[in-house]
Every structure is written in structure tokens, then in C-alpha cells.
C-alpha positions in Angstrom: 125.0 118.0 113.0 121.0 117.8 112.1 122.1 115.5 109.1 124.4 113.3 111.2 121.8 113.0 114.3 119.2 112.0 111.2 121.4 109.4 109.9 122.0 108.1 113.4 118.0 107.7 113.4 117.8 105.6 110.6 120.0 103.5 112.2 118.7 103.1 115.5 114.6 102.8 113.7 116.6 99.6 111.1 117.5 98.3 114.5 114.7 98.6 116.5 111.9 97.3 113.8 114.7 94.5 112.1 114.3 91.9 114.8 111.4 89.3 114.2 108.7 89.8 116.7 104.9 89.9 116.4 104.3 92.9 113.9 106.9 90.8 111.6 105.2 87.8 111.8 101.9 89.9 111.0 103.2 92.2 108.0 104.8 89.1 106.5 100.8 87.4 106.8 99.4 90.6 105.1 101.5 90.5 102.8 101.6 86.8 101.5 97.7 87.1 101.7 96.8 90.2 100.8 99.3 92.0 99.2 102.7 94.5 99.5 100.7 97.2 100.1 98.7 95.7 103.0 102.2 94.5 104.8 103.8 98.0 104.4 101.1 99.8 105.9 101.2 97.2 108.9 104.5 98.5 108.7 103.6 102.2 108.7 101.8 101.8 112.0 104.6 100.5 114.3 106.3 102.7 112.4 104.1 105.8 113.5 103.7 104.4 117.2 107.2 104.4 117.2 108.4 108.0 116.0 105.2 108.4 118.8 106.9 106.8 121.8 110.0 108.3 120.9 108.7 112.2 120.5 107.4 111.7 123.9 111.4 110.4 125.6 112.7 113.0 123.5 110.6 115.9 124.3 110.3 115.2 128.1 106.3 114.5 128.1 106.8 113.1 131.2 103.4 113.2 132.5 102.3 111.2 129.3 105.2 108.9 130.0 104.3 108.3 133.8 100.9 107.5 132.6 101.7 105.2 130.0 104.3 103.5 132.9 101.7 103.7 135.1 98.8 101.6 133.2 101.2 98.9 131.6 99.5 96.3 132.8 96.5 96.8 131.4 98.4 97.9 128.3 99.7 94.7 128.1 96.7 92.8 128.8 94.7 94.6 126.4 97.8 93.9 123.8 98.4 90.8 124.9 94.5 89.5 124.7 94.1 91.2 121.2 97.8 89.3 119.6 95.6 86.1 121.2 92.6 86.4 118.9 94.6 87.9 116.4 96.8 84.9 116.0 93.7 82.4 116.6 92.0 83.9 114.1 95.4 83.9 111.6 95.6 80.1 112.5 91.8 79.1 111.4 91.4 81.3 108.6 91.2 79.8 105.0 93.3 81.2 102.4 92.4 83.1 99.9 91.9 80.7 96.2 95.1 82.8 94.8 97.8 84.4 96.1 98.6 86.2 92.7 95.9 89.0 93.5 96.3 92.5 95.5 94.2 94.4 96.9 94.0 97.6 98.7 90.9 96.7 101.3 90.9 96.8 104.7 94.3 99.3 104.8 93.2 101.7 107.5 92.3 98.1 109.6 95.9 96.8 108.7 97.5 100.0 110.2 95.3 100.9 112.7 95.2 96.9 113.8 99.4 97.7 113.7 99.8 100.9 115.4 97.1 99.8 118.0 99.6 96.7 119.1 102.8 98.2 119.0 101.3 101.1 121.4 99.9 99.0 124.1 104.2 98.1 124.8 104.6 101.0 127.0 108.1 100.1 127.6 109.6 101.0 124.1 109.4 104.7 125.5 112.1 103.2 128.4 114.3 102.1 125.4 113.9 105.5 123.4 114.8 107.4 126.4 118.0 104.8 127.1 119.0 105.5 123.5 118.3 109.4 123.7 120.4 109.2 126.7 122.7 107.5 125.9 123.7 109.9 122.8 123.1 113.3 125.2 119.7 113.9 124.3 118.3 114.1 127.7 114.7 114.4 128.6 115.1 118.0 130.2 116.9 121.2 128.1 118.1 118.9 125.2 118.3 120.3 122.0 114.7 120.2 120.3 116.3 120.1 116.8 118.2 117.0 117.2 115.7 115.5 118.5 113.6 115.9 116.1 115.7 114.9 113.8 116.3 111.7 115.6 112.9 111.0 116.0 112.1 111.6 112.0 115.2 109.6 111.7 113.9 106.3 113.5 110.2 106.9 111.6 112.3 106.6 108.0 114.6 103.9 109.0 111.5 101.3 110.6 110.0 102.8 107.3 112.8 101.5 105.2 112.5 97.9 107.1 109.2 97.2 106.7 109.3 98.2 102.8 112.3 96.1 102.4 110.8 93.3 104.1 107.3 93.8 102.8 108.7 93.8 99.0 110.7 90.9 99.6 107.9 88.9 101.4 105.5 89.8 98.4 108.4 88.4 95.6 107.6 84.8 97.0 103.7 85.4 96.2 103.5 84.1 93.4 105.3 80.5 93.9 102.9 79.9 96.8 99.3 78.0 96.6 96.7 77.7 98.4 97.7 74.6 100.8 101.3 76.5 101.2 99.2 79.2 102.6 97.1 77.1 105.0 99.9 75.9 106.5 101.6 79.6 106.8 98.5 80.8 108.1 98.4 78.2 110.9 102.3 78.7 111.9 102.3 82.6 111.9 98.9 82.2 113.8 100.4 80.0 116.1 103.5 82.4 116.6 101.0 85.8 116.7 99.1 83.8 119.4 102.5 82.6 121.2 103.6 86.7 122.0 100.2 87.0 122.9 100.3 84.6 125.8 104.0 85.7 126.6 102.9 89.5 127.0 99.6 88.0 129.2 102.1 86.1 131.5 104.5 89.3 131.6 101.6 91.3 132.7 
């Protein structure tokens, strides 16, 4: 039962990171400009917030999650104002001379930039509980176990994703120069800077 409720996680965490929004369009950046490793670990923090969000539907924090439901607007402001100079800043920065090189600065600013963003979305815990719901894992006298399991379950599978995607992403690298990169910087800035303004109107 743990194993299948584990499987079911991966699932659900391909599912939930697959779909293009504006950690995609960010890791995808990193990783064109600076490298595999920078995009996974942009990755690795939506990944963490997350397994985050989902331990607290799972394990019936409901206090944290009243809170969390409670402050959303200026969760979303704050998210939504930061994805705005993120993606201004993405759409006026230079590129680097070559895209051939990697680097390992400025990881802990990649994930904590990452995890920081997907955390200010309070209503990912609303679609955790849905799903945990949904396959008898209520908030109150579930089963702790599979739970967790579904929870480690979603962390690997968003891991998976962003690995996949990050290692594809870095394969085209090489083939890019430096005015290719301009012009990615200024349309990934200008999509970054587009959720930012749709999460500031949604407020």
C-alpha cells in the first residue's frame, strides 16, 4: 500500500510541476545562462515548497493553513511584485559572452529566489488537500503513513520534472550565442513579468 500511495505521488508531483508557468519559464533562464545545475536547483525549491504545502493538507495543520488562507493577498502581492522585478530584470540583463560555461554561483539565491515564489501561492495547499481528499486522505484521522508517502511521493516526482527539463534545456546550450540569448532573455523576462502582473491583478 506505502509503495502504491508513493507511486501515486510521483504522479500527482509530474503533474503538478509539468505545466509551463513562471518557475518554468525561470529554471529554463538559469539554465540557458547559467547552467544545469542552477535550473535544477530552481527546481529543487518549488519542489521543497511543494512537499511543504502538501505536509501541511496532509497532516491537518490547519491553523498554519487558515493563516496562509487568511494572508493571500499579501502573499500574492509580495509574489506577484517580486515575479515583476524578476522578469524586468530577466528582460534588461545582458547575456553572458558564452553560453558554453557553468557555474555553480549564486545556487542557494536560485533556490531560495524559487522556493520563496512558489510559497507566496497559498492556494496550492487548496489543491493538495482536493487531491488528498479526493484519494481518502482526509485532513483529520487519515493515515500518517500514506501520507507521508504521498507527500515524499510528489517531492520526487516535481524532482524528476525539473531534472528532466533542466537537462534537456541545458542540451541546447551549446548551439545558442550570445544575440540568441538576448532575445531569450527579453521574452522569458517579458513572460516572468506577465504572471507577475496576473497574480497583482488576482490579488
Amino acid at each position: 500500500m506505502e509503495l502504491s500511495m508513493f507511486a501515486k505521488g510521483i504522479v500527482l508531483g509530474l503533474s503538478i510541476a509539468a505545466p509551463v508557468g513562471p518557475i518554468g519559464v525561470l529554471c529554463i533562464r538559469r539554465t540557458l545562462s547559467k547552467g544545469m545545475l542552477n535550473g535544477f536547483v530552481s527546481g529543487l525549491g518549488t519542489a521543497t515548497a511543494d512537499a511543504l504545502y502538501g505536509c501541511i493538507a496532509a497532516f491537518g495543520v490547519t491553523a498554519v493553513s487558515a493563516f496562509l488562507l487568511e494572508q493571500q493577498f499579501y502573499l500574492r502581492l509580495f509574489g506577484g511584485a517580486f515575479l515583476l522585478y524578476l522578469g524586468c530584470s530577466t528582460f534588461f540583463s545582458v547575456p553572458a559572452e558564452t553560453t558554453g560555461t557553468t557555474g555553480n554561483k549564486g545556487l542557494a539565491g536560485a533556490y531560495i529566489s524559487a522556493f520563496g515564489l512558489t510559497v507566496t501561492n497559498p492556494m496550492t495547499i487548496l489543491s493538495f488537500a482536493a487531491i488528498f481528499v479526493g484519494l481518502g486522505i482526509g485532513t483529520t484521522g487519515g493515515n500518517y503513513v500514506l501520507a507521508g508517502m504521498l507527500v515524499f511521493g510528489v517531492f520526487v516526482g516535481s524532482l524528476l520534472w525539473w531534472l528532466f527539463l533542466s537537462g534537456m534545456v541545458n542540451m541546447l546550450r551549446t548551439s545558442l550565442d550570445q544575440r540568441s540569448m538576448g532575445w531569450i532573455n527579453r521574452l522569458s523576462g517579458a513572460c516572468i513579468a506577465g504572471f507577475g502582473l496576473w497574480s497583482l491583478f488576482n490579488c
